[in-house]
DRENTORMI-603122 format. One record per residue (C-alpha): x, y, z; residue in three letters; residue number from 1. Coordinates in steps of 0.02 Angstrom, whole numbers. Layout:
BEGIN
     east    north       up     r     k
        X        Y        Z   Ala   NUM
...
//
This chain:
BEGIN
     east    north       up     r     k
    -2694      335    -4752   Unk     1
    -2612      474    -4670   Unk     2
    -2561      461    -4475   Unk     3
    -2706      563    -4429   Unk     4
    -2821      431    -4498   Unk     5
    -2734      316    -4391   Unk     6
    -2838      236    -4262   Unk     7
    -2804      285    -4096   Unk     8
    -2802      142    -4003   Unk     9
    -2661        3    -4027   Unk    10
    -2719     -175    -4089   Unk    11
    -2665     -316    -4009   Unk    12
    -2660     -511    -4098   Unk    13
    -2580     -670    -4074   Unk    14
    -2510     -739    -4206   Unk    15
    -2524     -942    -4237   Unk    16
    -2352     -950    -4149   Unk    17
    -2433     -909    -4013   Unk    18
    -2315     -725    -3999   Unk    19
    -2392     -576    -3938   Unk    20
    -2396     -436    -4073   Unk    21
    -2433     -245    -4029   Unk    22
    -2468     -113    -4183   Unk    23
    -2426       50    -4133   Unk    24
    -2525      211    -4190   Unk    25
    -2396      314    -4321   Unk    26
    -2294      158    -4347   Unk    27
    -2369       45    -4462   Unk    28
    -2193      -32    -4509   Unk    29
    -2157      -60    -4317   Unk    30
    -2221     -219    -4225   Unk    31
    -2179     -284    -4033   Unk    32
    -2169     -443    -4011   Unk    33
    -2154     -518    -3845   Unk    34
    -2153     -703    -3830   Unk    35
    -2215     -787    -3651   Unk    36
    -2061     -801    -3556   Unk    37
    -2030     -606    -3572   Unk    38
    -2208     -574    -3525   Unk    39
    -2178     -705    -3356   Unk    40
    -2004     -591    -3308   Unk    41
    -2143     -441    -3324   Unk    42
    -2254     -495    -3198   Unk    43
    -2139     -565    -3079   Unk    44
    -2053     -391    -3093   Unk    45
    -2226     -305    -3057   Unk    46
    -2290     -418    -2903   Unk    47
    -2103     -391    -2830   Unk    48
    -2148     -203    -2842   Unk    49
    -2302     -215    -2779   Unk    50
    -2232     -328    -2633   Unk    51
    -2086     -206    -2590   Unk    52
    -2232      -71    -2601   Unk    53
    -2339     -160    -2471   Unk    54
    -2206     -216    -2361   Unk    55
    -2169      -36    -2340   Unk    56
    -2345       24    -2325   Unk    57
    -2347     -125    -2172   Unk    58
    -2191      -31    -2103   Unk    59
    -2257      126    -2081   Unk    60
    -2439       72    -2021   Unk    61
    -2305      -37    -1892   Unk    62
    -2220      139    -1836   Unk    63
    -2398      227    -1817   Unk    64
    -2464      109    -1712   Unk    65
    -2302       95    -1591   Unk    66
    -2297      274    -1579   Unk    67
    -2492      283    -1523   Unk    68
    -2424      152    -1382   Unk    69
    -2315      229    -1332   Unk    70
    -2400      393    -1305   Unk    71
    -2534      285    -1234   Unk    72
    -2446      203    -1113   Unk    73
    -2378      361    -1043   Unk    74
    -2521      445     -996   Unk    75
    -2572      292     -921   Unk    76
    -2387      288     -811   Unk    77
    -2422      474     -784   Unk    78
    -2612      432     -702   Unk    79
    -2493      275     -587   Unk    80
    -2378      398     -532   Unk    81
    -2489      516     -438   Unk    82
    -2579      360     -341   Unk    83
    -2556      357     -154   Unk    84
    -2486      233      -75   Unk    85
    -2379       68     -144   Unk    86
    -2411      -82     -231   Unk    87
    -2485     -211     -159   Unk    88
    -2523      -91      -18   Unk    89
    -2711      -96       30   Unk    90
    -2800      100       39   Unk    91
    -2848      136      210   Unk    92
    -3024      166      161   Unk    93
    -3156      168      289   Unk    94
    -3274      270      242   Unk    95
    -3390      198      101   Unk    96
    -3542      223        2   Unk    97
    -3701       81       45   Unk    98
    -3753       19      -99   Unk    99
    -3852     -115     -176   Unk   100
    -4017     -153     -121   Unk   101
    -3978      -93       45   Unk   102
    -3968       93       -9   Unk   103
    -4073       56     -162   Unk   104
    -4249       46      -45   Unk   105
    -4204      131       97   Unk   106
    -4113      296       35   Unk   107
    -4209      397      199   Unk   108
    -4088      283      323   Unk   109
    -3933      293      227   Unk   110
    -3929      477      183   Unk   111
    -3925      641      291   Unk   112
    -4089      741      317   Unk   113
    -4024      891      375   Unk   114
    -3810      909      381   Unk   115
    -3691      872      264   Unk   116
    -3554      801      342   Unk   117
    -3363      748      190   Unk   118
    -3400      732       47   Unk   119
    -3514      631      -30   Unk   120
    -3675      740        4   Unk   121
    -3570      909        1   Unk   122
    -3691     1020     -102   Unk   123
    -3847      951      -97   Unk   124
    -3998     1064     -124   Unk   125
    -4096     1015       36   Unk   126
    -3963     1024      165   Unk   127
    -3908     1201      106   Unk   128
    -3998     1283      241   Unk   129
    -3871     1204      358   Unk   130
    -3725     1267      279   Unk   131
    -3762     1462      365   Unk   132
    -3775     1360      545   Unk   133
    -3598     1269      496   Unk   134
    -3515     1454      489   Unk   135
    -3634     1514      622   Unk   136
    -3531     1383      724   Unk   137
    -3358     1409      689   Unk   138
    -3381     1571      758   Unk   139
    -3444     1502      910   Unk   140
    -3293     1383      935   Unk   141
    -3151     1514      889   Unk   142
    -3265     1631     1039   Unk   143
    -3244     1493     1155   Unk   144
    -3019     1498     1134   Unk   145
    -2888     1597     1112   Unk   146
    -2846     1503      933   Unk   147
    -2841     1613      778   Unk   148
    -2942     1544      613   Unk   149
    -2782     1524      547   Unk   150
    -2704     1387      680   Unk   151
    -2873     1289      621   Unk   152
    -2828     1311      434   Unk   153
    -2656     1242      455   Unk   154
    -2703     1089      555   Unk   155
    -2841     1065      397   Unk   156
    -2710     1074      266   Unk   157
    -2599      949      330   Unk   158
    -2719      814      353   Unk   159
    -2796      842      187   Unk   160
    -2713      699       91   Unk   161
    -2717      568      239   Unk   162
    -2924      631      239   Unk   163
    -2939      613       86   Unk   164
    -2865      428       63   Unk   165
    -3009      380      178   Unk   166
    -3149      366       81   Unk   167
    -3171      250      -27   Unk   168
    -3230      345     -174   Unk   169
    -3116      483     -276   Unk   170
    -3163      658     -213   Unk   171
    -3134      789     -341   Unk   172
    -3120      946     -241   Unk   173
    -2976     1026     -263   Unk   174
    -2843     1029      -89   Unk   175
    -2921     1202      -43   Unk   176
    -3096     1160      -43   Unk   177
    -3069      986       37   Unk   178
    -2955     1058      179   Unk   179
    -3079     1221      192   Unk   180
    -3232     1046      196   Unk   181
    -3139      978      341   Unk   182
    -3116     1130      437   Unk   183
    -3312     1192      444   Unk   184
    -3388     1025      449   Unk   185
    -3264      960      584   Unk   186
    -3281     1117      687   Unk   187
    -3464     1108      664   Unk   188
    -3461      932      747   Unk   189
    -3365      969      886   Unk   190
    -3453     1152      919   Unk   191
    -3631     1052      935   Unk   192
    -3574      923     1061   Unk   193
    -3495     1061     1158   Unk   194
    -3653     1158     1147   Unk   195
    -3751     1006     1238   Unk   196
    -3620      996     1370   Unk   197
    -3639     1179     1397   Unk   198
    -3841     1178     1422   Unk   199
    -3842     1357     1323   Unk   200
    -3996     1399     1218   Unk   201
    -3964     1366     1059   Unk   202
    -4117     1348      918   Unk   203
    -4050     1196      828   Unk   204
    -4009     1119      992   Unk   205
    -4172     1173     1087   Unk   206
    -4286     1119      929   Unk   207
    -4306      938      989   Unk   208
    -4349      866      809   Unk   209
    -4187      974      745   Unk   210
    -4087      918      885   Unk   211
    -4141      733      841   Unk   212
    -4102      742      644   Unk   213
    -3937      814      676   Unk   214
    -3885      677      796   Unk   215
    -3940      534      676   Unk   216
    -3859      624      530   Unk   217
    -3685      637      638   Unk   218
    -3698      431      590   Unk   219
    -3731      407      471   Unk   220
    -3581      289      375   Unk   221
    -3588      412      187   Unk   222
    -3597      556      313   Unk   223
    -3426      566      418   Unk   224
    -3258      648      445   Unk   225
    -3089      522      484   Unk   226
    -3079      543      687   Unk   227
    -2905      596      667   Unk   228
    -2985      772      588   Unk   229
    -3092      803      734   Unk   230
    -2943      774      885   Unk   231
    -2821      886      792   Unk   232
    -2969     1024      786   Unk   233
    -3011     1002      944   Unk   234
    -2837     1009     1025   Unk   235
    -2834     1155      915   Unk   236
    -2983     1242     1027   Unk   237
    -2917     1180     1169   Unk   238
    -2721     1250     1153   Unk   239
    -2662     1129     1253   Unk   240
    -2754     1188     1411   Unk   241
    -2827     1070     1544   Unk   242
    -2979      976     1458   Unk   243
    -3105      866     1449   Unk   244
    -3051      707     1340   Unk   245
    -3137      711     1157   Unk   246
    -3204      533     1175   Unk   247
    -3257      587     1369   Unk   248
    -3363      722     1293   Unk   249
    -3441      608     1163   Unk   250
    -3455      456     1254   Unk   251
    -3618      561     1364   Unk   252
    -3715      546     1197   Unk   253
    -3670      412     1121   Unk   254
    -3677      293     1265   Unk   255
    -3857      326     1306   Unk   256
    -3935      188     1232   Unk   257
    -3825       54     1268   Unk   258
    -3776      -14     1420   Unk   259
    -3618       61     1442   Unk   260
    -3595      200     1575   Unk   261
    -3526      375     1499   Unk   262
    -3411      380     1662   Unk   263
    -3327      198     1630   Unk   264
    -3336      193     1462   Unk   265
    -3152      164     1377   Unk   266
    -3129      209     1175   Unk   267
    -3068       46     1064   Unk   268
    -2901      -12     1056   Unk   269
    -2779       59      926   Unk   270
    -2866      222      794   Unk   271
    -3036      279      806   Unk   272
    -3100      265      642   Unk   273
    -3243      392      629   Unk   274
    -3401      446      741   Unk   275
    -3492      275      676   Unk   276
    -3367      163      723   Unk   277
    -3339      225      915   Unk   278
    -3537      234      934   Unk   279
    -3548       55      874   Unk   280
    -3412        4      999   Unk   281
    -3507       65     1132   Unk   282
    -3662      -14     1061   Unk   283
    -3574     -194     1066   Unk   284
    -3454     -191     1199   Unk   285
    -3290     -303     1123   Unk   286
    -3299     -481     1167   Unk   287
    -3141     -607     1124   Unk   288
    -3199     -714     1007   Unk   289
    -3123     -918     1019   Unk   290
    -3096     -907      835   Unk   291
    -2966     -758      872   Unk   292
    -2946     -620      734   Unk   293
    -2866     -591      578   Unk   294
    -2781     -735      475   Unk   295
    -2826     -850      640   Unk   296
    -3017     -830      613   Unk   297
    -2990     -850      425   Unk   298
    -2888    -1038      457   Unk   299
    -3055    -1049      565   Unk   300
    -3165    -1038      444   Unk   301
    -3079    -1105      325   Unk   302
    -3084    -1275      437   Unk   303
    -3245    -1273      478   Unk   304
    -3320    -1250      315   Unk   305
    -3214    -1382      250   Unk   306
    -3296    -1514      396   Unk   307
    -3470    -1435      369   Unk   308
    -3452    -1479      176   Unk   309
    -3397    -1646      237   Unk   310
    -3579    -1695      300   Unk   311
    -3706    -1771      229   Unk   312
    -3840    -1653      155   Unk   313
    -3974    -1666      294   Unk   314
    -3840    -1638      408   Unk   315
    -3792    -1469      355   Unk   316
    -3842    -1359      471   Unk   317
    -3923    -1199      419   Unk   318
    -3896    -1035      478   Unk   319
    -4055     -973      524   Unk   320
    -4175    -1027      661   Unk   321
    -4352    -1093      632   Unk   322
    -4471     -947      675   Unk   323
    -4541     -926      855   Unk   324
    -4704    -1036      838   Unk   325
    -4599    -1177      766   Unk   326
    -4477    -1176      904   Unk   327
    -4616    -1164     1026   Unk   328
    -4702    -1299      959   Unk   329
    -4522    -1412      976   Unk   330
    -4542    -1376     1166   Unk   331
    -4446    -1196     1163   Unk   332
    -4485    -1058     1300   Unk   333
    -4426     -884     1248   Unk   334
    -4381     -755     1390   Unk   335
    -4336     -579     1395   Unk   336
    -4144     -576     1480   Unk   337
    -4131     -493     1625   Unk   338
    -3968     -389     1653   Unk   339
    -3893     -404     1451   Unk   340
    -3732     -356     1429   Unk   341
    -3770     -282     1259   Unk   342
    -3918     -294     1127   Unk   343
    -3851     -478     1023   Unk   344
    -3827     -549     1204   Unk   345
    -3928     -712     1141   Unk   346
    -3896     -872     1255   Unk   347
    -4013    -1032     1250   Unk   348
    -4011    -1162     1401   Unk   349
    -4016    -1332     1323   Unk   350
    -4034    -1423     1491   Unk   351
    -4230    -1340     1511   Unk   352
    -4232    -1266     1310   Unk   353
    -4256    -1082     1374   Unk   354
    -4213     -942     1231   Unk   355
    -4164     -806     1328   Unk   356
    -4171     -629     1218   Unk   357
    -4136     -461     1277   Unk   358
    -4303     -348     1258   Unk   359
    -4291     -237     1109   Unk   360
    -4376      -88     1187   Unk   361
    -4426      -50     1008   Unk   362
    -4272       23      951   Unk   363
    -4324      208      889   Unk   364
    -4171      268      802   Unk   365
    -4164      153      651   Unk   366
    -4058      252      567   Unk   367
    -3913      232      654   Unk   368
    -3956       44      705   Unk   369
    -3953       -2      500   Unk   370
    -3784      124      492   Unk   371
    -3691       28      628   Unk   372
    -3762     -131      522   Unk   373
    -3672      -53      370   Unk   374
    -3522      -22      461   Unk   375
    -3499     -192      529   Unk   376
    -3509     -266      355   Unk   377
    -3387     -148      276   Unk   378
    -3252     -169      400   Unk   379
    -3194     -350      325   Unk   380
    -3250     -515      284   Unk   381
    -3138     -583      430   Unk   382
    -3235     -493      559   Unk   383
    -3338     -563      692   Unk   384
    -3539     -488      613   Unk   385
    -3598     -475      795   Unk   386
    -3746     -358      708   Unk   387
    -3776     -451      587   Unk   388
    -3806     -634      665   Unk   389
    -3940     -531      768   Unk   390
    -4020     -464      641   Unk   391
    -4030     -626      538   Unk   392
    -4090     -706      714   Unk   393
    -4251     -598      734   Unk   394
    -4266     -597      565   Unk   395
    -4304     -807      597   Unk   396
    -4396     -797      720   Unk   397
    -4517     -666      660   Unk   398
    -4538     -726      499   Unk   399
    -4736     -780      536   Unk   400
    -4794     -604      592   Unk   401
    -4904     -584      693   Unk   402
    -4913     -751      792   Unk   403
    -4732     -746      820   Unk   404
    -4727     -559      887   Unk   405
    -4877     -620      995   Unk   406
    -4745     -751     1076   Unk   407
    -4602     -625     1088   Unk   408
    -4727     -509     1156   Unk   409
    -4798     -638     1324   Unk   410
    -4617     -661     1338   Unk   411
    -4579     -478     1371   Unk   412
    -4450     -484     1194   Unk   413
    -4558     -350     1095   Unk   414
    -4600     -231     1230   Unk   415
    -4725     -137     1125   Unk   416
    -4796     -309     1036   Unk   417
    -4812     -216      880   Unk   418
    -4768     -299      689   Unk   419
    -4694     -152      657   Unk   420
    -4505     -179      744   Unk   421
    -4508     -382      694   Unk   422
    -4573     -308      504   Unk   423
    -4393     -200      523   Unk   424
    -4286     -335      579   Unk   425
    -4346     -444      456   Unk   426
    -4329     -319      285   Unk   427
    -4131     -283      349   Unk   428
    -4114     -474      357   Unk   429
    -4191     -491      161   Unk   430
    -4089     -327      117   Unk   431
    -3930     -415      179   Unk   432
    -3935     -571      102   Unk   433
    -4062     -672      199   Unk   434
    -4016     -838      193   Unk   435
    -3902     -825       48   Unk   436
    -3736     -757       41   Unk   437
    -3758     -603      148   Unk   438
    -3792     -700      305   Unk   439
    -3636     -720      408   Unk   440
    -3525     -879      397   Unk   441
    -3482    -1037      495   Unk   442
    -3354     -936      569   Unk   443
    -3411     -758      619   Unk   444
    -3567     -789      664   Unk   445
    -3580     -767      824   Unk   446
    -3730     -902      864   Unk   447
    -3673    -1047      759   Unk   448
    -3661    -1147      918   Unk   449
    -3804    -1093      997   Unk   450
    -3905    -1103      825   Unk   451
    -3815    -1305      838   Unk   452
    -3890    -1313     1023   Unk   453
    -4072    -1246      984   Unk   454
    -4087    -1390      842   Unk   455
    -4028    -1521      917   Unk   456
    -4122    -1485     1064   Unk   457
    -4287    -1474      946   Unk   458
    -4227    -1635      857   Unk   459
    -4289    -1726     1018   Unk   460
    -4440    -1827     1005   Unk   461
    -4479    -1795     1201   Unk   462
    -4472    -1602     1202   Unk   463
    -4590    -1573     1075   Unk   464
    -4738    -1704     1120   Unk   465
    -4687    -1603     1308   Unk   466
    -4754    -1461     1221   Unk   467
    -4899    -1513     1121   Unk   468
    -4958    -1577     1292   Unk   469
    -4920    -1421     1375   Unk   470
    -5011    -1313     1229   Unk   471
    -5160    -1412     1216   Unk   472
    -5193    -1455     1406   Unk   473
    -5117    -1345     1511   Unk   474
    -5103    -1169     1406   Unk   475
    -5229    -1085     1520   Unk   476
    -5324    -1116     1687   Unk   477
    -5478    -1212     1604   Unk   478
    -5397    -1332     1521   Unk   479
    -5268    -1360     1656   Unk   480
    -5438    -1397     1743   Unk   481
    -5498    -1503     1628   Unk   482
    -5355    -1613     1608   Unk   483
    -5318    -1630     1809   Unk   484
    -5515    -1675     1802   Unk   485
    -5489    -1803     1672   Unk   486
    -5331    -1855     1767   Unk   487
    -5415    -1893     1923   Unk   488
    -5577    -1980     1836   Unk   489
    -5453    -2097     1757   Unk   490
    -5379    -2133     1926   Unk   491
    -5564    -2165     2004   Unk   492
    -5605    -2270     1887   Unk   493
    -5430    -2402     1892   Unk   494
    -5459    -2391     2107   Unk   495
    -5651    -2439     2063   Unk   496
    -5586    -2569     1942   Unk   497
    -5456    -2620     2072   Unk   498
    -5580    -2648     2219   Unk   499
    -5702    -2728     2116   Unk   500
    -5598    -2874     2044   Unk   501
    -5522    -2897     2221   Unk   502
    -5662    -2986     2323   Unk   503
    -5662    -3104     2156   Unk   504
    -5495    -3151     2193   Unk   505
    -5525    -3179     2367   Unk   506
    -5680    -3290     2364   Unk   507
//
């Protein structure tokens, strides 16, 4: 058979040695034999191949991945360096966002309705019409000085990265914009309190609903400027000369409804945070808490929760009040308080169980009351929640409707004896927390011992059949009548009793 007959493919066998024979195609005379420990030496040879082959394959996957750490890492160190501040330094933000449920349902008292003011509502569609009255006023304030536009620009530029570490979102204008932000909203702020002090005619100012919308948007806590902004522009338009005080000039507005007079009122102590934050100084005038501040009210707390966990379950005392028809029931009088010394000036008598309350007067500018709420609970969880404790107050003692606003109405609380201001209190007080974990604590609330007082004085078997008695015999003229009537028949009939079992006796 010639080679080309040959079959291509080689045949394999094993012999009854148990060898390993190969026939190779073109060489009939040739065999390979390999016997098993040749054929072991083969494979360990292979697997050591494929071993070194995947070791190396590891290496290099090894080097890959290092590499994409690396190069990982440092765009991550290059994001670090260009933060602000230190570590472990807190950001001096004070100027937040509300959110949660607070802002969720009640967007119309949280965000501006007619001027953007920073920020966080720079561009919006509907406030655009404002933006021609922002420049309208700048031109009015550099009319009113000497100052160039370019003394204002400078002063603008400089604060920009202390402004901008204020709020408590990031800001993605670039420096320009931001500084060129601070500069037309800032003057604009200043321009239409100066306006008011002037008395000139003015359409925004003269428009009374304008006026009004503009005022309430001026504090709104999304909707401000760092103070700091608004006293270097303003000594900018003053140049130094002879002139009213900043805070002097705002405190004629903002002190209006509260009862602090604009010629004796002082700013806080240490930096003025933002418009908000003086107007809700003014609004609750400082008071020194026992408890102290800082790390001293923390220990506080700290203590007192610690001896309130102590107690026995029924003992726990809750932080909310029972409504106004319960505590009148228990023998509780409410009164409106004559002469307060701010709107949470709450005080109960325990020695004749008289609530006294300061009347609401149906606060009209909501707004700003639930902004200055806002405020207080973003300025730290150390802080004394003045606001809060109030709100969480007539929030218990409205929670009946209408029967309990009937009570706060006789007692001169709700001036205008609608629902509608206890329906208010009440859906802040569910917004905040309620009587979960929004309410404030056993150490900055600021009626814990009074709320102590109130029950115990209710716990008292005495006070509250006093005022059953008094509710269902003496709550108006007829039965008053009727009860002295009763009194005195009872009376008539012992001295008839009396004077008939006498002469019995005596025979």
């Amino acid at each position: 058979m010639d080679n080309a007959d040959q079959p291509l493919l080689a045949a394999a066998y094993h012999d009854e040695a148990g060898e390993c024979s190969a026939v190779v195609p073109g060489e009939e005379s040739v065999v390979h034999d390999y016997n098993g420990t040749e054929a072991d030496e083969m494979s360990v040879s292979m697997q050591r191949r494929l071993e070194e082959s995947g070791a190396s394959s590891v290496c290099v996957d090894d080097e890959q991945e290092d590499a994409e750490a690396k190069k990982m890492a440092a765009s991550m160190q290059r994001r670090l360096d260009v933060l602000p501040g230190k570590p472990h330094e807190s950001e001096p933000f004070t100027i937040f966002r509300v959110s949660g449920p607070m802002r969720d349902r009640n967007r119309h008292l949280y965000e501006p309705q007619m001027v953007s003011i920073g920020p966080f509502h720079r561009g919006a569609a509907r406030l655009s019409a404002m933006q021609e009255h922002k420049w309208r006023y700048l031109r009015d304030l550099l009319d009113r000085g000497d100052a160039p536009l370019a003394s204002y620009a400078r002063a603008a530029k400089a604060l920009e990265p202390s402004a901008r570490r204020r709020y408590a979102e990031p800001v993605s204008l670039p420096p320009r914009e931001f500084a060129e932000m601070l500069l037309l909203d800032g003057c604009f702020i200043l321009e239409f309190f100066l306006k008011g002090e002037d008395g000139a005619a003015d359409a925004l100012i003269d428009a009374a609903w304008a006026m009004q919308n503009v005022y309430s948007d001026l504090f709104l806590l999304e909707n401000q400027l760092p103070f700091f902004v608004l006293e270097s522009l303003y000594a900018v338009a003053t140049h130094g000369r002879d002139h009213i005080a900043l805070t002097s000039l705002l405190a004629k507005y903002l002190t209006v409804e509260t009862p602090q007079d604009a010629a004796t009122a002082r700013p806080p102590d240490g930096e003025i945070l933002h418009l908000l934050h003086l107007h809700y100084h003014w609004f609750l005038p400082s008071e020194d808490p026992a408890g102290g501040s800082g790390d001293n009210r923390k220990v506080g707390e700290d203590e007192a929760f610690d001896e309130w966990l102590a107690k026995p379950m029924d003992e726990r005392l809750p932080w909310l009040l029972p409504s106004a028809s319960e505590l009148e029931d228990a023998g509780v009088t409410f009164r409106a308080k004559k002469s307060p010394r701010s709107l949470v000036d709450v005080t109960f008598r325990a020695r004749d169980g008289v609530l006294e309350i300061p009347a609401v007067e149906s606060y009209t500018n909501r707004p700003v009351f639930a902004n200055l709420l806002a405020y207080e609970q973003s300025r730290g969880r150390w802080e004394l929640q003045r606001l809060m404790s109030y709100v969480v107050l007539m929030a218990s003692v409205a929670a009946h409707g209408r029967r309990d606003v009937e009570i706060l109405q006789r007692a001169g609380v709700f001036v205008k004896g609608d629902e509608e201001t206890a329906a208010f209190y009440a859906h802040l007080g569910e917004l905040c927390g309620g009587a979960g974990a929004g309410t404030p604590g056993v150490a900055n609330n600021c009626y814990a011992d009074m709320f102590r007082d109130v029950r115990e004085y209710c716990g008292r078997s005495w006070n509250r059949h006093r005022a059953v008695l008094a509710h269902d015999y003496f709550s108006n003229p007829w039965t008053s009548m009727s009860a002295a009537a009763a009194v005195l028949l009872l009376v008539l009939t012992v001295v008839q009793t009396v004077y008939t079992v006498l002469p019995y006796y005596h025979h």
